[in-house]
N, C-alpha and C positions, 0 to 999 in steps of 0.2 A: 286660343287653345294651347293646352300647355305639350310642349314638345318631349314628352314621357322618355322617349329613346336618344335625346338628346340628336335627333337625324340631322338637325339645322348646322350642328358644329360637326357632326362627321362628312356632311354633303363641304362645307364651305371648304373644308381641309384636303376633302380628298376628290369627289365626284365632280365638284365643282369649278375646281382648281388644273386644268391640262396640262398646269406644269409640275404639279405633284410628282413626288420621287420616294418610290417604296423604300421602306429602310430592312433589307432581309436581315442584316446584323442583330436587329431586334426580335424579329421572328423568330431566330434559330435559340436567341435567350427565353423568348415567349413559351416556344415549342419546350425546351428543356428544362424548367419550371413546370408545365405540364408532366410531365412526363417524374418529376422527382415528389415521392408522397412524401416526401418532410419540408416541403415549399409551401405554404400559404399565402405567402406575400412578395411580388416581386418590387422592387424602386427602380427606379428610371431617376436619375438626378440628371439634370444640366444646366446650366447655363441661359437666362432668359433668351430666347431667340435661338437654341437650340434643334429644335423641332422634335420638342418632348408631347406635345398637344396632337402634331401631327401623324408621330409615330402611334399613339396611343389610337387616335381617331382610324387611324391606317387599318389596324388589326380587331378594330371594333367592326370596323366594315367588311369585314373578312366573315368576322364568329358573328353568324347573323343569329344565336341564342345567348351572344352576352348581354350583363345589364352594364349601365356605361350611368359616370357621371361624370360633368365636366363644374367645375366650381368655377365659379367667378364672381370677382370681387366686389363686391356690395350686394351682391344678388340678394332679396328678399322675397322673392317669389315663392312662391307652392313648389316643392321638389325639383330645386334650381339653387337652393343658399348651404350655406355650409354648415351649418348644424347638423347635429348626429339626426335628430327626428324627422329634418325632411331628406337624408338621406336614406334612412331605413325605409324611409314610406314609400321612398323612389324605387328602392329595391326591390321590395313586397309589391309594387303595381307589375313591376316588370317581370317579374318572375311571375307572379300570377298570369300574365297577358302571353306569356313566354311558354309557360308550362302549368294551364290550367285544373288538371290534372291533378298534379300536388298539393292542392285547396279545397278540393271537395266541393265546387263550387255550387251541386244542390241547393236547394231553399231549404230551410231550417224553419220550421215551425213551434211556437209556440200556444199553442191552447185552453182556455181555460174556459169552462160549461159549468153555467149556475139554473137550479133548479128552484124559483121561489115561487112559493103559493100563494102568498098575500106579503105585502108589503105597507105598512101603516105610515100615515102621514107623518109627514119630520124621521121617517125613515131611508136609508140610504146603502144601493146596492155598489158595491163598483170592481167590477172584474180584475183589474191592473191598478193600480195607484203607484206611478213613479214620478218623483220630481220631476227630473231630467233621466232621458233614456241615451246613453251613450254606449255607440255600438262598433266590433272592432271594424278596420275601413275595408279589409280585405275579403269579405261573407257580404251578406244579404239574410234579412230575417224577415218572417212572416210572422204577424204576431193577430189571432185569434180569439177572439170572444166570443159566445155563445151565450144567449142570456133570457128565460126561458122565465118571464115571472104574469101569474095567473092574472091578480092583481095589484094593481102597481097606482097606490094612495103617495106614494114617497119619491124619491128620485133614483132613476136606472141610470148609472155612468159606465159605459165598455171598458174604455179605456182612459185613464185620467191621467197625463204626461204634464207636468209645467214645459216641460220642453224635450222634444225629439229629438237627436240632431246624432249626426257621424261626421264626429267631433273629432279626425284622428289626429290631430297635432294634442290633444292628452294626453294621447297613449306615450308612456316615459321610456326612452330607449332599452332600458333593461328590460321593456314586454315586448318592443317590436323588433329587437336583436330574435326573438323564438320564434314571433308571429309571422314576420317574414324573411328572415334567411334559414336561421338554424332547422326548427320543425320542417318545412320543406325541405331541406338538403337532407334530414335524417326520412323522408317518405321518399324520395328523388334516388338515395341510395341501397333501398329496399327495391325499388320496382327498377333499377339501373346501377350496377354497380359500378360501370364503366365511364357513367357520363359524367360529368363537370361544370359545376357550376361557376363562369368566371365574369369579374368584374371588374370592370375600367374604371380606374378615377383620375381625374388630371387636377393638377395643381393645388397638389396641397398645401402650399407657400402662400395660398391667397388665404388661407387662416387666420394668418395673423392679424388681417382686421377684420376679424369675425368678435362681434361684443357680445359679450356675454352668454351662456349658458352652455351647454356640454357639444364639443363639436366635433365632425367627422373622427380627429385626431386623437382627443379625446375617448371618441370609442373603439377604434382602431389600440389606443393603447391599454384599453382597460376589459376589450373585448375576450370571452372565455374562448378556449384554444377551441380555431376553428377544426369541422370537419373534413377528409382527406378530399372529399368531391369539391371542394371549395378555394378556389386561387383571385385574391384580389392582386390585380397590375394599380400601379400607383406613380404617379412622376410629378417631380417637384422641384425647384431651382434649390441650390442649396441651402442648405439654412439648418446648422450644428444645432441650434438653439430649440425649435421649434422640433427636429425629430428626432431631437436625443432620446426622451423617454420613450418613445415607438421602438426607435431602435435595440435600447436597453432591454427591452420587455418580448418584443417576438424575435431577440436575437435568432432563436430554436426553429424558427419559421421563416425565416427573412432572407432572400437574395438580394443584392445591391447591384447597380451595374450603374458606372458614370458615363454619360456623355462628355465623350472626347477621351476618352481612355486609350481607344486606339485612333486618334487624328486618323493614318490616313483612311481605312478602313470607310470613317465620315467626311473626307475629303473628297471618297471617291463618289458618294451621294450628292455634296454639293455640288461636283465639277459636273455628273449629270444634268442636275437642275442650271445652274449656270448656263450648259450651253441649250437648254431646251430656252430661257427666258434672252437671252442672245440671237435665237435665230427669228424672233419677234423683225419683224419688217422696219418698224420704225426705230426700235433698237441698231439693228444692225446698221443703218443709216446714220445714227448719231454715233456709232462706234468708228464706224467709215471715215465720215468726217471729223471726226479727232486726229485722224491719219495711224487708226493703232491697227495695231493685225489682232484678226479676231480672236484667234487661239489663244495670243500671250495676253489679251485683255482679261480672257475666260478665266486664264489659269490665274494672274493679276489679282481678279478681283474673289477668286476661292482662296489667295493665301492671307489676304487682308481680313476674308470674314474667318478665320481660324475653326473651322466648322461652326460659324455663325449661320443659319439657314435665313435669320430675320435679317440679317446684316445685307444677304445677298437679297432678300426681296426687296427691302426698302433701297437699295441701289437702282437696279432695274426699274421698280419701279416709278423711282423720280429720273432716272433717266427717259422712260417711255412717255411722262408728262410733259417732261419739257427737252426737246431736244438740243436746244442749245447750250446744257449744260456742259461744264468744263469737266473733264474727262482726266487730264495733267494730272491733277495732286489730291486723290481721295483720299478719305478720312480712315484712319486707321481704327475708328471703335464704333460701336454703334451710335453712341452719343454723338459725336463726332458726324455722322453722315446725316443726322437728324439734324443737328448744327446745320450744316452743308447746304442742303437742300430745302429750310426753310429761311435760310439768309437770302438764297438766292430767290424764291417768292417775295420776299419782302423787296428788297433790292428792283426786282423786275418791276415792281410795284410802286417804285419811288417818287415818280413822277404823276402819277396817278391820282384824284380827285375824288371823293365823294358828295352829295349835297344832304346831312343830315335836316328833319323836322324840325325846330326850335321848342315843339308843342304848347307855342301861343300862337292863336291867329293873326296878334298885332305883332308878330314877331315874322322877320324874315329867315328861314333856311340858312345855315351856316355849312361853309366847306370845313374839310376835314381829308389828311391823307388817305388815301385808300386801304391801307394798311392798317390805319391804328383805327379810322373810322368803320370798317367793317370785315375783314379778315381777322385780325389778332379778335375782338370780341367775340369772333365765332367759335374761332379754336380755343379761348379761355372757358366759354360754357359748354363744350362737347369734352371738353379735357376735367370738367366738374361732375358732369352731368355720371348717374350712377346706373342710367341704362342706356338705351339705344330711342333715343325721341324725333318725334314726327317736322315735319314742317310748319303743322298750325303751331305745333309745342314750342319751335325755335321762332315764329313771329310773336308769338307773346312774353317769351322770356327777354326778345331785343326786339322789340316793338318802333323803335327808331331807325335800325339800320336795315341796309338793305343787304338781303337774303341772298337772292339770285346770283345776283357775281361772286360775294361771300365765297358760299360752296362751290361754282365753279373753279377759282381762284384753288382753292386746296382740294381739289376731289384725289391730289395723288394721299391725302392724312386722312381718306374720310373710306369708311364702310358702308354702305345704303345696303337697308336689308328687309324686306316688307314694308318698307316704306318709312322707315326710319334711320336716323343718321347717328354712327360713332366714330369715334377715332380707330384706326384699324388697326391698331394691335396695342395691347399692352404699354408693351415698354413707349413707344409713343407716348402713350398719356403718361407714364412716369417720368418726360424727357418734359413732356408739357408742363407740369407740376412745377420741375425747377425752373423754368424759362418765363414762365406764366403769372401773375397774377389771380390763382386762383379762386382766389375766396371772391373775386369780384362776380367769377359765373354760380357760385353759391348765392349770392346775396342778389343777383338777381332771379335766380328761378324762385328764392321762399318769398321776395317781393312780389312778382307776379299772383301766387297766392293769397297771399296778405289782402292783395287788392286796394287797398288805402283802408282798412280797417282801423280801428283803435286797437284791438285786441286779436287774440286768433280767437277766441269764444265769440265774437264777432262775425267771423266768414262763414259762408252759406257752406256747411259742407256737403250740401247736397249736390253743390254744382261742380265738386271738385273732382278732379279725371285721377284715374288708375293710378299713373305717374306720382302724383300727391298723397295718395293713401301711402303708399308704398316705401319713396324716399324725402319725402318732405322734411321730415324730423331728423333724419341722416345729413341733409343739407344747414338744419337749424345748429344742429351738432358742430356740424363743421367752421360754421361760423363761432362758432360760443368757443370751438378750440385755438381757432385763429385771433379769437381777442376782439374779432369783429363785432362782437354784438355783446350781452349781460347773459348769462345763465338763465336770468329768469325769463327770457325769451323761449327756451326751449322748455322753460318749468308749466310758463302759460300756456303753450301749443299743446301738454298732456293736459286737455281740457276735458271736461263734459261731454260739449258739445259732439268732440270728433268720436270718444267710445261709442256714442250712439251709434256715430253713423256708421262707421267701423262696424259696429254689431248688426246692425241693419243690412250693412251690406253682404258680409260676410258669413252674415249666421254664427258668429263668436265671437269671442274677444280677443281671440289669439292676437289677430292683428293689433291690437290697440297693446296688447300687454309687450310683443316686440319693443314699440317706442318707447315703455318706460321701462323696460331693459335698457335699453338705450343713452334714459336719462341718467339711471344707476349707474353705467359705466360715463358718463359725460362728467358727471359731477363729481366721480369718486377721482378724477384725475385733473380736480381745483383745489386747492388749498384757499383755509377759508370760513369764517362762520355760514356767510350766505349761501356757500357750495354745500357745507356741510347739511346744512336745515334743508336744500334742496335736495340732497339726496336723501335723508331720514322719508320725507315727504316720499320721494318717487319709491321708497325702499316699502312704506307703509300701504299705497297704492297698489305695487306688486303682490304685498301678503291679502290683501282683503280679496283680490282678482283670483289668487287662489285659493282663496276661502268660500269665493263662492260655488267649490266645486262641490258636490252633494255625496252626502252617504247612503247606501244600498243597503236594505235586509238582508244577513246574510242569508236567510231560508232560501227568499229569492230566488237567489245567484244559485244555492243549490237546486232550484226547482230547474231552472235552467238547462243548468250539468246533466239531471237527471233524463231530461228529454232528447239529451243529447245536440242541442241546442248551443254548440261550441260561441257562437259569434255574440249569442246574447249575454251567456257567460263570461263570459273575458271584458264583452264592453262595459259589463256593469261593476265586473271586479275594477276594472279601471278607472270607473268615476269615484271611488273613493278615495281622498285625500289623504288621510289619515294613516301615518303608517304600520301603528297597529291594525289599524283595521283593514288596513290595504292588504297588507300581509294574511290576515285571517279570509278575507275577500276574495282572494286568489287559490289558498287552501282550499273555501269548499268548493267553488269550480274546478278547482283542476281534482280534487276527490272524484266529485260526481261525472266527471269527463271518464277519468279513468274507466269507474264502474262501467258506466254506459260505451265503454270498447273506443272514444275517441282518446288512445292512449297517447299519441304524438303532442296533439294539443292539450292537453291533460298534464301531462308531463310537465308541459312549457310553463304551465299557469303554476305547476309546484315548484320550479324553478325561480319562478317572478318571485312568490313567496317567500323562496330562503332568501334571496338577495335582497328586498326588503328587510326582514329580520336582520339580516349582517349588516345593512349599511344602518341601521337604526338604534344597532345593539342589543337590541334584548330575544331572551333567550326560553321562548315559552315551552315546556317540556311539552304539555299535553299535543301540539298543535306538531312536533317537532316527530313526537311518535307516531302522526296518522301520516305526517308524508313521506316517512319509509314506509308504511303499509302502503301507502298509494305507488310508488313507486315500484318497491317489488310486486305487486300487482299486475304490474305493466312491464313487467322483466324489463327494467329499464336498469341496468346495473351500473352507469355512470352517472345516474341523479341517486341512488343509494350514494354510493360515494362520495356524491358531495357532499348529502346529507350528513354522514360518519366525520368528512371531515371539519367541517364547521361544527360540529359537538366536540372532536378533536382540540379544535383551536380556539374553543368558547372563552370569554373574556376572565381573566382571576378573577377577576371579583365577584363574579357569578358562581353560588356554589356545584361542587364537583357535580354532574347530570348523575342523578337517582341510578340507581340499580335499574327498575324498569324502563327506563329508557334505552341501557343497556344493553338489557335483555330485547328489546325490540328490536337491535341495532344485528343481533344474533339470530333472530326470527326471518329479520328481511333477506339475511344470507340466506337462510334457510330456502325461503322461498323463492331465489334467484337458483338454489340448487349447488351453492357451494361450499361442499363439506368441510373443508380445506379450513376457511375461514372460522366457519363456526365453531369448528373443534378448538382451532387457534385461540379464539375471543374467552370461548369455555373455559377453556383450561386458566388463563393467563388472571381472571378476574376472577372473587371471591363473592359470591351471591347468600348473603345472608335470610333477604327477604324471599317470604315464602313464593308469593306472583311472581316475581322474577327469576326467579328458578325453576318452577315451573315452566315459565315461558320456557328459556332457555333446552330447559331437560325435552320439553316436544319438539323444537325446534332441531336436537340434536338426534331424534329418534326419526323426524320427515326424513335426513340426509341420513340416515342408513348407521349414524354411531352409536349402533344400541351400549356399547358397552361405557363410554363415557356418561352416558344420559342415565345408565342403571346407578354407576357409580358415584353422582352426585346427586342422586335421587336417595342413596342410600345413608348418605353423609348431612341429608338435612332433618332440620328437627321435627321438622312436619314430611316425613319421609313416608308417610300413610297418601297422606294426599297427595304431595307429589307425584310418588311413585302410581297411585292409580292412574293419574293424568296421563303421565309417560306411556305408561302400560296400555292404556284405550288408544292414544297415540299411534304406539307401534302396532297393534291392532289396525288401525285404520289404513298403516302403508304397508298392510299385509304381511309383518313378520308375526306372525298369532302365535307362535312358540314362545319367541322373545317376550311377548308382551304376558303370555301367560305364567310361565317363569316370574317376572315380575310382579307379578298380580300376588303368585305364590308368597313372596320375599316379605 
């Protein structure tokens, strides 16, 4: 079951932990970013082993209505990895589960009632005819057919789908940035003006091995300026490189706060915790018998970790495994006590024996140190390994050694957590990486796979566990980087076989298309013909994957709209590929939304629109005029304005936007109610064309400036027509003098 609220990493940090130590220094910054409406962003930097995870986890526990993400590194799960799309979807569950309210959560019906008399043979009814039905993840739809035929010589289909599915990993960040944060915080700040929407992310340093496609960071930096109800909290170890452009970009938005900017301040946090893990019984015994005094140990081992929080757990707690450690001369870095204290495992271990399998029966059993025979291979494939795996998982990946003492031996390195085993922190595994032999626990978990196959098109992938679907081709990866293996290992693994299964199991392709993202970025960092051809190859895989996404009637989509049917609308604008037609696809739902009073979501889907069109370039006038009608429709005055400005900043090479367009652009003020504007635009631009003057002259007579709207009504050469237009105009918003006056002219 997937951990939506992320409870498992706020329980192990804070709930679970009796030695946890509030950080109110952070609080009182927390609180003070709430409180300032030009903050939308707070950073937390520090230092790995800081207790930037914890702080964050600390204050998630507190705001039992925030949404919380914690990234971690390899993660490929469902609303767990670091891509922008299953952050957003994480967002949008949480806040829907959070505040249901804000969604409408209603059933949404669709209906369609056919009335036929007779139906002749090789004739064919069919109420619905969609390839694929993709719907958005955050609604529920009813969809309805009624089918009423007298005689029936031919074939009656209800509803005819190639494929059903609530496909939300389609949906492209730039639709689920509206679906589920923006549109909710602009309903959330209607019915609450006061409340706040806030969001925790930890680590976003673990980025940087995110492969391919658009991430957390990514949309955080290209994200449109959030609304004032909205504060993401954010903490990351340093790294100039990776959030330069963040920084550059919501400078306008952004507070910063470093860990360890005031040492003592976090000295006085650790010297707490220190002596909470100090009065531990069998600590203080091994502290005793060092002959040191408790105090100046305490305070000793706070000035050593330099408000290092991991520095002082990992002390403790290889003191608490082993008490005969030596106490005299500890290590002055983190590295350093990880050093420390798995010399002295190994070392204790010296003399020590194991009896490995030979795996021939005419073969006798061979000894082997205890250490290199079953400790170090344990800690090389938990220090590889890219999630947290079981006991059956770790007797198959070392099917020779023996298990039981293994993990006894290091339980102070290891985390058990449902029943599964990691390294228990971070930097750990990054301490393992240099010390370790790596690629050796890669190339045994893809072997174990393999199974003695010739091929991976070979192995039964129906018998293959979570674990495998998941990081298998990450571990192939890893091997092909290290040199351990040929590229075309990982080229063979994006087989046939496993999209099946992948699709079968998953109900998409999402997952299969992950791995050859994967091989994209594998291969683009070989130099090389046969790297090259392998990537062309994974690059051509990837486009037909998205080719087989299907296109929608636009009528459809607006029948949709019309029913008021926001969830079937948006999913179906979504299945189209195509960016023109993605673009057009989005217009007529969010139109027909509009109409039909779902103005928030409406809005969103004409938003998706223009940002397709801008990121695609091109620049369709007619398409361009209906979504400032739809917008000012919807008194939505900051999606006009975006409108104006992307006509503003249209491409040279595109000719200058027509007069009617214009003139539309004068209308939607109009109908927003801002005289100001339209008189401005009026006066400032030269309308030769009659329709566009027209427009304009009504548009200046709704806002009340009859005498602009007379006088360039009288200035044109169809000043007949015009001016009658104007004249019924002003008539309609009730000045009948003005208008009659006019009429007279």
């Amino acid at each position: 079951m997937t951990d939506l609220f992320a409870e498992g990493v706020v329980s192990q940090y804070v709930r679970d932990d009796p030695d946890f130590v509030p950080r109110p220094w952070f609080a009182d910054r927390f609180e003070a970013a709430l409180q300032d409406p030009n903050c939308r962003y707070l950073l937390l930097v520090g230092e790995p082993g800081a207790g930037k995870t914890a702080a964050l986890a600390w204050l998630a526990d507190h705001d039992r209505q925030s949404l919380r993400y914690f990234v971690r590194r390899d993660s490929r799960q469902p609303l767990s990895a670091g891509d922008a799309q299953s952050f957003l979807l994480a967002l949008g569950h949480q806040l829907a589960s959070r505040r249901p309210s804000l969604f409408r959560p209603d059933r949404l019906r669709i209906a369609v009632r056919q009335r036929i008399d007779a139906l002749r043979a090789g004739a064919r009814a069919v109420g619905i005819d969609v390839e694929e039905l993709v719907l958005s993840p955050f609604y529920q739809t009813a969809i309805q057919v009624e089918q009423d035929v007298r005689i029936a010589a031919g074939e009656v289909i209800g509803v005819r789908a190639g494929r059903a599915v609530l496909e939300d990993r389609l949906l492209s960040p730039e639709s689920l940035q509206y679906l589920a944060l923006l549109d909710p915080a602009a309903v959330l700040a209607a019915e609450d003006p006061a409340a706040r929407i806030v969001i925790f992310v930890d680590s976003l340093d673990e980025l940087r091995y995110h492969l391919g496609g658009p991430t957390i960071l990514s949309w955080l930096e290209n994200a449109p300026q959030l609304p004032a109800n909205i504060l993401v909290v954010l903490a990351s170890r340093p790294d100039d490189s990776l959030l330069g452009v963040f920084r550059d970009r919501q400078r306008q938005w952004l507070q910063e706060h470093h860990v360890g900017a005031d040492l003592g301040v976090v000295n006085q946090d650790a010297l707490q915790f220190a002596r909470r893990r100090v009065a531990n019984p069998i600590i203080r015994r091994a502290v005793s018998r060092a002959g040191a005094d408790e105090n100046a140990f305490v305070a000793r081992t706070v000035d050593l970790a330099a408000g290092n929080f991991q520095y002082l757990s990992a002390l403790y707690r290889g003191i608490q495994a082993s008490e005969q450690a030596s106490l005299d001369e500890l290590p002055e870095d983190l590295t350093g006590l990880y050093r420390f204290f798995v010399d002295q495992v190994a070392g204790a271990m010296r003399d020590q024996w194991v009896e490995l399998p030979s795996g021939d029966l005419a073969q006798p059993a061979h000894r082997m140190p205890a250490w290199e025979g079953s400790v170090e291979p344990l800690l090389t494939l938990l220090a590889a390994a890219f999630a947290p795996v079981t006991r059956s998982q770790l007797e198959r990946f070392l099917p020779d050694r023996p298990l039981v003492s293994g993990l006894r031996v290091i339980r102070q390195f290891v985390r058990e957590h449902d029943g599964g085993y990691s390294v228990y922190h971070d930097t750990f595994r990054d301490y393992l990486h240099e010390r370790l032999n790596v690629t050796d626990g890669h190339r045994r978990i893809a072997s174990s796979y393999r199974a003695g196959q010739a091929t991976w098109s070979d192995v039964e992938w129906s018998d293959a566990d979570e674990y495998a679907m998941s990081y298998l081709a990450q571990h192939v990866s890893a091997l092909v980087a290290a040199g351990a293996v040929s590229l075309r290992e990982l080229d063979d693994l994006i087989s046939r076989p496993l999209m099946l299964e992948k699709s079968r199991r998953y109900g998409s392709l999402e997952s299969f298309a992950v791995d050859v993202r994967l091989a994209v970025d594998t291969a683009s960092r070989i130099s090389g013909t046969g790297a090259l051809v392998a990537e062309v190859r994974a690059r051509w895989l990837l486009a037909n994957l998205a080719a087989a996404a299907l296109s929608v009637p636009e009528d459809l989509i607006a029948a949709a709209g019309r029913a008021g049917a926001s969830r079937l609308a948006i999913g179906l604008a979504e299945s189209v590929r195509d960016p023109s037609g993605r673009a057009v696809a989005f217009l007529a739902a969010g139109m027909e939304l509009v109409r039909a009073g779902e103005h928030a979501i409406g809005c969103g889907a004409l938003r998706t629109s223009l940002a397709v069109m801008d990121a695609a370039g091109f620049f369709p006038i007619p398409a361009i005029s209906r979504m400032l009608g739809g917008f000012a429709q919807a008194a939505d005055r900051a999606g006009v304005d975006l409108v104006v400005e992307f006509i503003d900043r249209a491409d040279p090479v595109q000719p200058s936007p027509e007069q009617g367009l214009l003139a539309d652009v004068i209308d939607a003020y109009a109908v927003l109610g801002d005289s100001v504007t339209c008189s401005d635009r009026a006066t400032r631009l030269m309308f030769s064309d009659t329709a566009a003057l027209t427009t304009v002259c009504r548009a200046l007579a709704k806002v009340g400036d009859h005498e602009l709207a007379m006088r360039l009504a009288e200035r044109s050469t169809a000043r007949v027509a015009v001016g009658s237009e104007v004249a019924e105009q002003m008539v309609l918003e009730g000045s009948i003098a003005d208008g009659a006056e006019l009429g007279r002219v």
